[in-house]
N, C-alpha and C positions, 0 to 999 in steps of 0.2 A: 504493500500500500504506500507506503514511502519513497518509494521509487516510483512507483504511480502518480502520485502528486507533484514530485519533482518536476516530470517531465511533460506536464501535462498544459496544454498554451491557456494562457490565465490574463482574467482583464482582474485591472486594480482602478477603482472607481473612488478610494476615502483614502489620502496620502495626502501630507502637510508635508512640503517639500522644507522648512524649514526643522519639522521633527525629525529630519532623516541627516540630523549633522551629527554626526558620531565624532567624539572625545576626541580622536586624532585628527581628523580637518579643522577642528576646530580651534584645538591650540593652535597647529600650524597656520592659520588663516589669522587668528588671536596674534603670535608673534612677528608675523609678515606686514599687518597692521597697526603693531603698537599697539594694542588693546589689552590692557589689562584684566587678566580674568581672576575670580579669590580662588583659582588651584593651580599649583607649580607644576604637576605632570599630566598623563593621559589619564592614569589610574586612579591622581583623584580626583580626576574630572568625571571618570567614568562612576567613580563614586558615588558624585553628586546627582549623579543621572536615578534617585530614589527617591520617592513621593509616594502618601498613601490617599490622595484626594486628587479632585480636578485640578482645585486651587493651589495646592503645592505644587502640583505638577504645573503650573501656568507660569511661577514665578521663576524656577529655572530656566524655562522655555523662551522667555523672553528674555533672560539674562544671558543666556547663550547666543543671541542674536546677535548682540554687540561685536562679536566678528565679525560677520558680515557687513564689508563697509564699499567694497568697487565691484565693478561687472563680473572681470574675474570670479571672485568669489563665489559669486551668485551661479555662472558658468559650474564651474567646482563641484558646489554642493548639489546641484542639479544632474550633474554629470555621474556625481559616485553613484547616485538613487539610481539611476537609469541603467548603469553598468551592473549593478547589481540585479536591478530588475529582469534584465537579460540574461544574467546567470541563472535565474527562476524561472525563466521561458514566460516572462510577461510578454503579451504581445501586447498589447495597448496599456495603458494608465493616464486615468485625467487628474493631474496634480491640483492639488491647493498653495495657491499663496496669496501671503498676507502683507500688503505692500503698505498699509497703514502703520504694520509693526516695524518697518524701517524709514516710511517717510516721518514717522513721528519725532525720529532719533536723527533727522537731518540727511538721510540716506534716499537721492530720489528716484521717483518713480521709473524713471525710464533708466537709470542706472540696473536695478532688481529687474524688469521684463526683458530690457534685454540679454544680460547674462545666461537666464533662463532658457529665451527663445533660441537662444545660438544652440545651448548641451540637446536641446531638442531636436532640431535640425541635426546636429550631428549622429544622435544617436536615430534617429530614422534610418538617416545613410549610412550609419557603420555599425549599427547594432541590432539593426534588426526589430527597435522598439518604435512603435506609435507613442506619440504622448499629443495632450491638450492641456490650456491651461484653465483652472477657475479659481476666478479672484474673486475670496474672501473677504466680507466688511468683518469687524473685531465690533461685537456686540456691544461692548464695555466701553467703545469711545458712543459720540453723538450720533445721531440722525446726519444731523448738518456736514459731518465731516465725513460719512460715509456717500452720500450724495457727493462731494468735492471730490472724493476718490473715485466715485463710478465715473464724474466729470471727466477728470485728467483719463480715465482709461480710452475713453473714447479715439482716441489719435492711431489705438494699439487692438483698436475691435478685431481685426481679423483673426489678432493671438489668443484671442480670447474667446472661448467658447460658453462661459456660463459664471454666473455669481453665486459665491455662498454665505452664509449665515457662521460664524463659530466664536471662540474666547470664551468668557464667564458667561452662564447666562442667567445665573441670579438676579432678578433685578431688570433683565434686559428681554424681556419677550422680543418676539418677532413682529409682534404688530410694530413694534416701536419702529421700524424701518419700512411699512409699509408704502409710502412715497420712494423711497431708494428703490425698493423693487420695482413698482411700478413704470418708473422710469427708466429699471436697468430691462423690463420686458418690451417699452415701445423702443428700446435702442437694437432689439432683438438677440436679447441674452436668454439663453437657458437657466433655471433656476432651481436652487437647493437651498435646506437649510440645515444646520443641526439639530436636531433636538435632543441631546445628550442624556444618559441613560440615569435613571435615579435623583432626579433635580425637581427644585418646588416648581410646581404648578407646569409638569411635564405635561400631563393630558392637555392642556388648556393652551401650551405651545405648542403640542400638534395638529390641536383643532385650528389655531391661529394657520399652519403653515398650509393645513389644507383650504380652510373655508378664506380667508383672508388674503393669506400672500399669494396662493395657485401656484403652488411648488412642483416641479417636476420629478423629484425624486427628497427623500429624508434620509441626514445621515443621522446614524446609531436609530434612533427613535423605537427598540425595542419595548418600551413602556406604552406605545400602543397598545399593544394585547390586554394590558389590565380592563380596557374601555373597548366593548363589544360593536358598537356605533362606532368609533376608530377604526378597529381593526377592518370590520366592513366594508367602510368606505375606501379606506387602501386598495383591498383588493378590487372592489368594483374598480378605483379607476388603474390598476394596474401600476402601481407605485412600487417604486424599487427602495428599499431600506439600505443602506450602505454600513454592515454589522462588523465590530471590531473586536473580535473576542478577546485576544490576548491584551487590548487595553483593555476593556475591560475588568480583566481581573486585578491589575494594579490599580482601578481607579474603583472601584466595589469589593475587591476581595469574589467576583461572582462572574466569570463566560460570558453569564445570559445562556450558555448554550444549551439548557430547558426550552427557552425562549426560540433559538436558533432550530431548536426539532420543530418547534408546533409552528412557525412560521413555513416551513419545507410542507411538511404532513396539509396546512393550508392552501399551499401553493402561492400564498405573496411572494414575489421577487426579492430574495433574501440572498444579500452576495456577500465574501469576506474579504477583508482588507487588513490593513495594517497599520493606520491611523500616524502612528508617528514613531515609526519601526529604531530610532538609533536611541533612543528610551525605554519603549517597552520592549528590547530585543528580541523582537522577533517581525522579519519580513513577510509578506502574502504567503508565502510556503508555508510556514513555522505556524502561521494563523491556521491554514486550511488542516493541517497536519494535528493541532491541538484538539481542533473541533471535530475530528473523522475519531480521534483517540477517544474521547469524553463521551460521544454519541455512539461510536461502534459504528458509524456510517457504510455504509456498501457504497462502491464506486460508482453506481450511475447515481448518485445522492451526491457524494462529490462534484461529479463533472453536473451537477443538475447547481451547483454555485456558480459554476462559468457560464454554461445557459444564461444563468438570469442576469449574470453581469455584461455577457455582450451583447444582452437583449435591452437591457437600461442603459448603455452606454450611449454618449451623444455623437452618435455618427451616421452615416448615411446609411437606409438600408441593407444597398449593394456592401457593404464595408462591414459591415453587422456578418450579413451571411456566408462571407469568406472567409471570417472569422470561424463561425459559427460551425461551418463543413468544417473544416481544419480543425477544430475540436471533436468531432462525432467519428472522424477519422482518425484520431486520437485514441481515442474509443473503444472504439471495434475491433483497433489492432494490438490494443496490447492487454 
């Protein structure tokens, strides 16, 4: 089964390209930059990479960013996720990033998309990997300043295939940026949002992203299932959940993967990811590989995650079903 999974061509749909900076890029980019970080080597950087909440985990996450300061970088960090990615036989991945979390710090905007857009483009042509980008507003700044951010994106729409929702969300429902969306939909952006697993007034955020915002897919948002009118609705309109097991267990102590059975057993479009793999170490393998072990899953249960993720993925349909054969042929032959 492990071998199976290995080898198996895999879309990755919930990936924070800035979760994916592991201890070693990071010093090395930290002292190429003059950035002062509070750890003198990998190991206790790698240290620090321990949190037992969302919120501890947010405040390393941001603190780690402070490397990231030129295109390079951003090239860099974009580049090892992708290289790695193709080591797993991703064939597609639509990345998150959070360009609010470095324009905030003086770092701009067009410095972070392009860095990105370049490791993209190269890893097309030499690796084998599809990627897209979707820029995330950070819940926990304003309204106002995520509208200024959809603004500035505008110059870069091509690179951009969709907006999302993520950071704290205490405090920060999703209606609160209903005008950002709205306007990132007449600009003709695809849309998501988080609704993060085990958080106050979760149902009433999910209800917000379906009735309110018209979201086209929900990342984590396994706290649906508590609410039967939720869950429903998902499936009627054919909504793709974007499930992150292995954070989850550092940010719960708990998979969800109960959760992750009766979503499959339903047939919601339930996919697995990696969320912010150089933290919670483990990449889309290691995800899919935890969740086959917990559940005892059988292989067409397996390959029925890639199904549903290059069935939700934002690409053309000709592009979906080439995938798609390529996976079923997968399949059958091993």
């Amino acid at each position: 089964m492990d071998a199976f999974i290995a080898g198996m061509p895999k879309c990755e749909l919930h990936l924070h390209i800035e979760g994916t900076l592991e201890p070693e890029l990071k010093m090395r980019l930290a002292e190429r930059n003059g950035v002062r970080l509070p750890y003198r080597t990998v190991e206790e950087a790698r240290e620090a990479y321990k949190f037992d909440s969302l919120t501890s985990f947010l405040v390393g996450y941001y603190e780690s960013m402070q490397a990231l300061q030129k295109e390079q970088d951003f090239y860099e960090l974009a580049h090892a996720y992708l290289t790695k990615a193709a080591s797993q036989n991703v064939r597609y991945a639509e990345i998150f990033f959070d360009p609010q979390a470095h324009t905030s710090r003086g770092v701009p905007f067009d410095i972070v998309i392009r860095g990105l857009r370049r490791a993209i483009m190269d890893a097309d042509r030499l690796l084998g990997v599809r990627a897209q980008l979707i820029m995330c507003f950070l819940r926990d700044f304003s309204a106002e300043y995520a509208m200024a951010t959809l603004m500035e994106s505008l110059p870069y729409r091509e690179w951009i295939v969709g907006v999302g929702l993520d950071s704290d969300e205490r405090d920060n429902p999703p209606v609160k940026f209903e005008k950002v969306f709205a306007r990132a939909r007449e600009e003709g952006y695809l849309i998501t949002a988080h609704c993060d697993i085990d958080q106050p007034n979760t149902h009433e955020h999910i209800r917000q992203c379906l009735d309110v915002i018209g979201v086209d897919r929900i990342d984590h948002g396994s706290n649906a299932l508590d609410d039967e009118a939720l869950t429903a609705e998902i499936a009627r309109r054919g909504l793709g959940l974007t499930v992150c097991p292995v954070s989850n267990g550092f940010v719960t102590s708990d998979m969800k993967a109960a959760e992750i059975r009766r979503m499959l057993d339903l047939g919601i479009k339930v996919t697995i990811n990696s969320d912010d793999p150089a933290y919670f170490l483990a990449y889309v393998s290691e995800n899919v590989r935890a969740v086959q072990a917990k559940l005892g899953l059988s292989r067409d249960e397996v390959v029925q995650f890639q199904r549903n993720a290059f069935e939700i993925a934002w690409l053309p349909r000709s592009v979906k079903d080439a995938y798609l054969a390529e996976l079923e042929e997968y399949a059958a032959t091993h």
